[in-house]
C-alpha positions as CSV (number, residue, x, y, z in Angstrom):
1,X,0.0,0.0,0.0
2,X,1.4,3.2,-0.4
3,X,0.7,5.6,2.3
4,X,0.0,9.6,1.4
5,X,3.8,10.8,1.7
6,X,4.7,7.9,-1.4
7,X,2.0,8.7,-2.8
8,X,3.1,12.0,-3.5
9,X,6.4,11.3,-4.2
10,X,5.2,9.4,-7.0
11,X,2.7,11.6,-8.3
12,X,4.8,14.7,-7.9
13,X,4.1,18.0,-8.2
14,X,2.6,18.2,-11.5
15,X,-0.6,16.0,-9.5
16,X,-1.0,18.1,-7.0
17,X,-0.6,21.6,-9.3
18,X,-3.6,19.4,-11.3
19,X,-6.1,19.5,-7.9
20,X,-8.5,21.8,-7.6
21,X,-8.4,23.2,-4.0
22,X,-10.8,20.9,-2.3
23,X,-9.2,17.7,-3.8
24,X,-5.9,18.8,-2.8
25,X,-7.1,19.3,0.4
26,X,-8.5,16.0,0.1
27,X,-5.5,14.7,-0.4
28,X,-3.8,16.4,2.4
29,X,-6.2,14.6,4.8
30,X,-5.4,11.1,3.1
31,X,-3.4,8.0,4.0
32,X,-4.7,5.6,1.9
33,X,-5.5,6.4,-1.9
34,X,-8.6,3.8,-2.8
35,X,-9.8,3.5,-6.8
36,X,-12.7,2.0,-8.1
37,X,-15.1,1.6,-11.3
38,X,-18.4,4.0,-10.3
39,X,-21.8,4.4,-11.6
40,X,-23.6,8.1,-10.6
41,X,-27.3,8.0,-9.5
42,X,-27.9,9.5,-12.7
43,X,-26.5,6.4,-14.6
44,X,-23.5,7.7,-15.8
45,X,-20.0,5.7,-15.6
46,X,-16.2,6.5,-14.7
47,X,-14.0,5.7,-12.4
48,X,-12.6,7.2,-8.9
49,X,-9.8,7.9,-6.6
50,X,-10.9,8.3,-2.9
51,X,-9.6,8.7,0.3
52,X,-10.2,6.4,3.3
53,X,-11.7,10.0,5.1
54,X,-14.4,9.6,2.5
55,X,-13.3,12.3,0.3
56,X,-12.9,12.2,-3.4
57,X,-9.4,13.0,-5.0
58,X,-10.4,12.8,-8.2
59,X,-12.6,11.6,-11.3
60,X,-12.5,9.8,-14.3
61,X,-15.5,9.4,-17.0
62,X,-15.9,6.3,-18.8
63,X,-17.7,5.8,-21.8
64,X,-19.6,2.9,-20.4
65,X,-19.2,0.7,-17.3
66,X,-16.2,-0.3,-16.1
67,X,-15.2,-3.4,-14.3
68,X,-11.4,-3.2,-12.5
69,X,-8.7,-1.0,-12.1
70,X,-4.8,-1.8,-12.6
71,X,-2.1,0.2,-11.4
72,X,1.1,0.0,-13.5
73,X,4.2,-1.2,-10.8
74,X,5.0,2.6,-9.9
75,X,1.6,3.8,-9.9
76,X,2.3,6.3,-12.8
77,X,-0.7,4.6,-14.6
78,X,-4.2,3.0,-14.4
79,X,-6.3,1.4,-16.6
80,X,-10.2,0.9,-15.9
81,X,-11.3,-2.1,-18.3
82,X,-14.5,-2.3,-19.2
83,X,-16.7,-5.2,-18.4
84,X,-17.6,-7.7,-20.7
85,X,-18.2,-7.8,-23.5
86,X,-16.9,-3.9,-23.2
87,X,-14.6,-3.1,-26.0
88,X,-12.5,-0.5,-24.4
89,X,-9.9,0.0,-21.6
90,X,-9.0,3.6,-20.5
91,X,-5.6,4.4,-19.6
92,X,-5.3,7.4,-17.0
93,X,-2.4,9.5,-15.0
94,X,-3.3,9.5,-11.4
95,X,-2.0,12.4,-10.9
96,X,-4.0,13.8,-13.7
97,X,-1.3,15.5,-15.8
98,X,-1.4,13.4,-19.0
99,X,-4.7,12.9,-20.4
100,X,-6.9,9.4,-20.6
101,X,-6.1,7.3,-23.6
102,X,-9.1,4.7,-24.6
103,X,-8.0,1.6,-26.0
104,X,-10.6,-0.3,-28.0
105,X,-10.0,-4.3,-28.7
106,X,-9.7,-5.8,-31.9
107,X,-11.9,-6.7,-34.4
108,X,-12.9,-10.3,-33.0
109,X,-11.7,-9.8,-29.2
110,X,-14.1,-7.9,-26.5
111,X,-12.4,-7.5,-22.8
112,X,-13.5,-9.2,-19.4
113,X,-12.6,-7.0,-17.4
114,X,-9.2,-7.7,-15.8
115,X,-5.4,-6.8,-16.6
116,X,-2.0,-7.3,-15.4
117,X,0.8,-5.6,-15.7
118,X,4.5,-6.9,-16.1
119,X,7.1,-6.4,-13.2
120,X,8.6,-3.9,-15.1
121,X,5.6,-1.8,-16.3
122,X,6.6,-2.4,-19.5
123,X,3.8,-4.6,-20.9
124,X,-0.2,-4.7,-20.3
125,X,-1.4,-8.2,-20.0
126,X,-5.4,-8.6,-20.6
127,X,-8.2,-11.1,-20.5
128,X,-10.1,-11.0,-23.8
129,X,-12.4,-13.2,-25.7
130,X,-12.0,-14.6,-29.5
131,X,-15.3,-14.5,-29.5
132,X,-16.0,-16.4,-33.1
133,X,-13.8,-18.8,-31.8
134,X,-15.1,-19.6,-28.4
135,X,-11.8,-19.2,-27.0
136,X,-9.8,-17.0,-24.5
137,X,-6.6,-14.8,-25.1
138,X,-4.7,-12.8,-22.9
139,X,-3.9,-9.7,-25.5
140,X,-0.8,-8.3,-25.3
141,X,0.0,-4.3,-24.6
142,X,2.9,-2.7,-25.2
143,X,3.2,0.5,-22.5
144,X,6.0,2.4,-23.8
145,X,4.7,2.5,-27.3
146,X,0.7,4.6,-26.5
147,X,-0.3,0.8,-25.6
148,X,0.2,-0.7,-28.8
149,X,-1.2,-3.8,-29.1
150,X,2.0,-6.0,-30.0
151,X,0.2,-10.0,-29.6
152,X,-2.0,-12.3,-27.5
153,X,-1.5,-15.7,-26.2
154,X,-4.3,-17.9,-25.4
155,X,-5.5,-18.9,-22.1
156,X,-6.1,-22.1,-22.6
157,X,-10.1,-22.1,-22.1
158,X,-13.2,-20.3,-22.3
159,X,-14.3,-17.2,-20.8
160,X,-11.2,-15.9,-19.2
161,X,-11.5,-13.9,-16.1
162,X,-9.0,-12.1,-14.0
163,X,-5.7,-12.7,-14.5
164,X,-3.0,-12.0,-11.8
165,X,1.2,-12.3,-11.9
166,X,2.8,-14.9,-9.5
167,X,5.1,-13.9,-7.4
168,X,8.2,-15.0,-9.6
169,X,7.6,-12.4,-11.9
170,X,7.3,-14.3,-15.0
171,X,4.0,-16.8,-14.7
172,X,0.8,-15.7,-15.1
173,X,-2.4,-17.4,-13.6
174,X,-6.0,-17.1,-15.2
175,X,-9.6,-18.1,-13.9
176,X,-10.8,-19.5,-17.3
177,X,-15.0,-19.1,-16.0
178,X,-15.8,-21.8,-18.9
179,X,-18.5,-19.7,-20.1
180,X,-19.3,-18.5,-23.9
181,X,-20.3,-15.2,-25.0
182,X,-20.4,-13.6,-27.9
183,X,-21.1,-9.5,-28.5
184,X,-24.2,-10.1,-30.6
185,X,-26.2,-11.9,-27.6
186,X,-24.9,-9.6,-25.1
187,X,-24.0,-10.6,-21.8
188,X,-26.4,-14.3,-22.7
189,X,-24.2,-17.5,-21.3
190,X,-24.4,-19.6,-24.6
191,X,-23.0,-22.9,-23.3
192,X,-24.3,-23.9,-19.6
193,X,-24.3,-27.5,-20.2
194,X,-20.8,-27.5,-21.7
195,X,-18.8,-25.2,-19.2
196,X,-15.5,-26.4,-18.8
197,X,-13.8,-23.6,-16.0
198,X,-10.3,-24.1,-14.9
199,X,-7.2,-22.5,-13.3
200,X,-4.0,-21.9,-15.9
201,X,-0.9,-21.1,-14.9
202,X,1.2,-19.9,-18.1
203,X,4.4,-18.4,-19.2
204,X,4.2,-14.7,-20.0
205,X,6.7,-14.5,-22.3
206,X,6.9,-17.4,-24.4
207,X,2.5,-18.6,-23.4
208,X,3.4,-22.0,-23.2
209,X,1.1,-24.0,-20.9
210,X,2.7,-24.8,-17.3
211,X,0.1,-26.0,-15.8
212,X,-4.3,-26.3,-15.8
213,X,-6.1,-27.5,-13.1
214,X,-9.9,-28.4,-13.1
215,X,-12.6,-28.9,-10.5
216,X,-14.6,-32.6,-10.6
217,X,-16.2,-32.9,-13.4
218,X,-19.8,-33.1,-11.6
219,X,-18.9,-29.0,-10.9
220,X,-18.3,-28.4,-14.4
221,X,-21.0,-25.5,-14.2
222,X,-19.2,-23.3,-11.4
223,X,-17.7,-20.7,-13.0
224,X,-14.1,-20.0,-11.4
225,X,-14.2,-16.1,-11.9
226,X,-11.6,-14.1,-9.4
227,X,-8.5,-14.8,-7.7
228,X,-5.7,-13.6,-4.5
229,X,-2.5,-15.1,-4.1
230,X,-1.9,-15.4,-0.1
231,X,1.3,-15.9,1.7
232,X,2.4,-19.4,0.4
233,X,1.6,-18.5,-3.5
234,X,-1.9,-20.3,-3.4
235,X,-4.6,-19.1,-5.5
236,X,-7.8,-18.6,-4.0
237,X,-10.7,-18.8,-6.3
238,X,-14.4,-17.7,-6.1
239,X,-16.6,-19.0,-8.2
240,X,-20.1,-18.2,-9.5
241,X,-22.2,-21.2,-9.7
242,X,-24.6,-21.4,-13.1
243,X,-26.7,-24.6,-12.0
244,X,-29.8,-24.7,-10.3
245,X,-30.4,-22.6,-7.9
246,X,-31.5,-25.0,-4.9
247,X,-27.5,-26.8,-5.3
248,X,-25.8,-25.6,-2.8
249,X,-21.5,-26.4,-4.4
250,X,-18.5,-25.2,-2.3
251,X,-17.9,-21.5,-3.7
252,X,-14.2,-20.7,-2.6
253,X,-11.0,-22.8,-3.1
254,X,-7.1,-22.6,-3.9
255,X,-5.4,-24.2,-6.3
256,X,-1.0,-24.6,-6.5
257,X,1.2,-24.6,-9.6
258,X,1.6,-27.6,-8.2
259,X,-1.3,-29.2,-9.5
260,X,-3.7,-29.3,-6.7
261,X,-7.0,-27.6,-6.7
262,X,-9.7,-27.7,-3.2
263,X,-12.8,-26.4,-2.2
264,X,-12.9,-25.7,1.3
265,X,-15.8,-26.2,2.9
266,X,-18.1,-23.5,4.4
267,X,-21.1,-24.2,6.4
268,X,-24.0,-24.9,4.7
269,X,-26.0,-21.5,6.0
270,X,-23.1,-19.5,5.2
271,X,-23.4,-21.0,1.4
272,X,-27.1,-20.4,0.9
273,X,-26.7,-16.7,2.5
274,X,-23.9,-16.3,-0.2
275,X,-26.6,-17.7,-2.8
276,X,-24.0,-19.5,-5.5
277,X,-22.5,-16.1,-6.2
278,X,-19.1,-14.8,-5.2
279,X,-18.1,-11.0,-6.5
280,X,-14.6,-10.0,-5.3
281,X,-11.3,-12.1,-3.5
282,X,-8.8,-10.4,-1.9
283,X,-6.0,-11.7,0.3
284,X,-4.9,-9.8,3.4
285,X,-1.6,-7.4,3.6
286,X,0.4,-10.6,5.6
287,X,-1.1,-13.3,3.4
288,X,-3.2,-14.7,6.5
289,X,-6.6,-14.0,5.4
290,X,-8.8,-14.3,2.5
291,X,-11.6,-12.0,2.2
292,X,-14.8,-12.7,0.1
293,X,-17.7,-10.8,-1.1
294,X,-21.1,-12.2,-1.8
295,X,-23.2,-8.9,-3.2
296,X,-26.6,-10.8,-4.0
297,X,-26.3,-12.0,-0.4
298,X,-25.0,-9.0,1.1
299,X,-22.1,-10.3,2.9
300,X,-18.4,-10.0,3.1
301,X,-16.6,-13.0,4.7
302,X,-12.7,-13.1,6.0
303,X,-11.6,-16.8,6.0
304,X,-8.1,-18.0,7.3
305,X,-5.9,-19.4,4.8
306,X,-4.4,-21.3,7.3
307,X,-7.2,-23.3,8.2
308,X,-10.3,-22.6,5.6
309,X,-12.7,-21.6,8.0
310,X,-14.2,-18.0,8.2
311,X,-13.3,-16.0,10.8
312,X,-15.6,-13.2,10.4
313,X,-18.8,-12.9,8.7
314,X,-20.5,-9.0,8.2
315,X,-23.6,-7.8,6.7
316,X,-23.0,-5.4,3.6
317,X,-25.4,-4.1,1.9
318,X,-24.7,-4.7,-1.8
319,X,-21.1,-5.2,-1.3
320,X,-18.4,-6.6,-3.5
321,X,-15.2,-4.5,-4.3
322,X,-12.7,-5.6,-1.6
323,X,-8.9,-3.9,-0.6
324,X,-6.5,-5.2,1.6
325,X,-5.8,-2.9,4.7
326,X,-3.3,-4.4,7.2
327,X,-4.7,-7.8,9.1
328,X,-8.4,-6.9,7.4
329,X,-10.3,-5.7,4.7
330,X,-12.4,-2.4,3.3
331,X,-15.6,-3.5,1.7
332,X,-16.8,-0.9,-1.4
333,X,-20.8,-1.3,-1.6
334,X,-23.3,-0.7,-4.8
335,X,-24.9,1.5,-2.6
336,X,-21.5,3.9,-2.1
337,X,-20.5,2.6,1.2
338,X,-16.9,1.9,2.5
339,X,-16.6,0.3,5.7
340,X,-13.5,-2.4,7.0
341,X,-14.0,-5.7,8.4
342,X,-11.8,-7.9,10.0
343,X,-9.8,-6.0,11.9
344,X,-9.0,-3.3,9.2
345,X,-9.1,0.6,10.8
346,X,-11.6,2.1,7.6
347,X,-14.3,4.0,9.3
348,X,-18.0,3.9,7.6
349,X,-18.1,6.3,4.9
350,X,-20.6,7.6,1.9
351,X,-20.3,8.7,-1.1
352,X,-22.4,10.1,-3.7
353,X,-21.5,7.6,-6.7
354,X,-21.9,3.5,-6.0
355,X,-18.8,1.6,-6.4
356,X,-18.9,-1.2,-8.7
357,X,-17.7,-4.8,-8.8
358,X,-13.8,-4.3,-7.6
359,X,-12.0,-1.9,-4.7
360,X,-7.8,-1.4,-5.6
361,X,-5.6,0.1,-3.5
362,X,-2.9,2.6,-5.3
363,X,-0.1,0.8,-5.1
């Protein structure tokens, strides 16, 4: 995380000459920097920077709505994707003195919402669909050329997800959902009975397969949709489940380069509360705790990744974007709440926009 002092080392001055007098006073008050997709009450899209006193920093509009933010490895850029099937990604300056660049995908490709960048900043790695072929690509971004798309390997599956960077630098992991779409049915699921999700773990730079990992095959339908990597480099997965709605399946699991994918089991009250649906995953500052978000049930859940078991299980009102703030969480809500659980320090705040599906911290 980087606290208000790196932040504006970072930004420099050129940010804070950008402000208008109440958001530099916002940020003057700030020691944590929060981003997130919005939606106004009047329907419109963007994206925002906030502070964890509840005051906004600054704004971004979006042409339509956005899904996730990614900061590049120094923070001197983000890029909102849209969700899918959203053809555009907007690259900003958080400190506001270079102006937004929107990316549209190729003919062919629409995003899903989730990007990566490389350890060096130099290269933007997202999730996008080949959408005639019913087949997923990571598309390939060069950063110092205006974002240039320079390639794409493929994922290895359908309906690619998030996408996040192990900790070696150099593989990449992707929730393949298993599900089909195409642009002309909208956001229609065009292959329920033949959903094949699974975890991939490939090679950025040369896309070779290193490893895939799948659920039984009797859980074919439960869509593996975003990921954390805790403490011990396991990837915890929450899924979205696309069978009938009485089955109650395990929601949340970790799988290992390894080879080894688990469900953990939850309680069986806690899973219909969470109603097969799981929104956001995040993984606690010291790797210790998982934290899950449930926004059709309106609950945020912090599980130990030592043991599997939750720990602590709050009531949030449309709630799914979720940040990592020391031992706990902060919970972003539909409804413009931010409030931490878990033994984070956020205090309840409101704001006048509703944050959408995913909470990033500027870091």
């Amino acid at each position: 995380m980087w606290q208000r002092r790196a932040f504006l080392r970072a930004a420099g001055v050129g940010f804070v000459a950008s402000l208008l007098p109440a958001q530099t006073e916002a940020l003057d008050r700030a020691d944590l920097v929060l981003a997130a997709a919005v939606q106004t009450s009047a329907g419109k899209y963007g994206a925002a920077l906030v502070s964890e006193r509840g005051e906004v920093v600054s704004k971004l509009t979006l042409p339509d709505r956005g899904h996730d933010i990614v900061f590049s490895p120094s923070g001197a850029r983000g890029v909102v994707f849209a969700r899918q099937p959203g053809t555009f990604a907007v690259v900003f300056d958080p400190a506001g003195s270079v102006a937004p660049v929107t990316l549209t995908s190729p003919e062919g490709r629409h995003f899903y919402g989730h990007g990566v960048f490389s350890p060096d900043g130099r290269l933007l790695y997202a999730t996008e669909s080949d959408f005639e072929a019913a087949k997923g690509v990571i598309g390939i971004y060069d950063a110092t050329d205006d974002y240039r798309r320079i390639g794409e390997m493929p994922t290895y599956g359908t309906g690619p997800h998030e996408l996040l960077l192990m900790g070696d630098g150099q593989t990449l992991v992707i929730a393949n959902g298993g599900i089909e779409t195409h642009p002309d049915y909208g956001r229609a699921e065009l292959n329920l009975d033949t959903m094949d999700p699974s975890v991939v773990f490939v090679d950025r730079t040369s896309g070779e397969l290193i490893g895939q990992v799948r659920l039984a095959t009797g859980l074919h339908q439960l869509s593996i949709r975003h990921m954390a990597i805790d403490g011990r480099q396991r990837v915890w997965f929450g899924c979205q489940y696309k069978g009938e709605m009485a089955d109650r399946p395990q929601l949340i699991g970790y799988a290992t380069r390894d080879g080894e994918i688990k469900l953990v089991e939850l309680p069986g009250d806690l899973l219909a509360d969470m109603r097969n649906y799981i929104g956001s995953v995040a993984v606690s500052a010291d790797g210790e705790m998982i934290g899950v978000s449930s926004p059709v049930g309106n609950l945020v859940v912090a599980i130990s990744a030592e043991t599997g078991r939750p720990s602590v299980i709050e009531t949030v009102r449309n709630g799914c974007g979720l940040a990592p703030q020391g031992a706990g969480f902060i919970a972003s809500s539909g409804d413009g709440a931010l409030r931490g659980f878990a033994g984070a320090t956020q205090a309840d705040q409101a704001f006048e926009f509703g944050f959408d599906n995913h909470l990033a911290v500027l870091a």
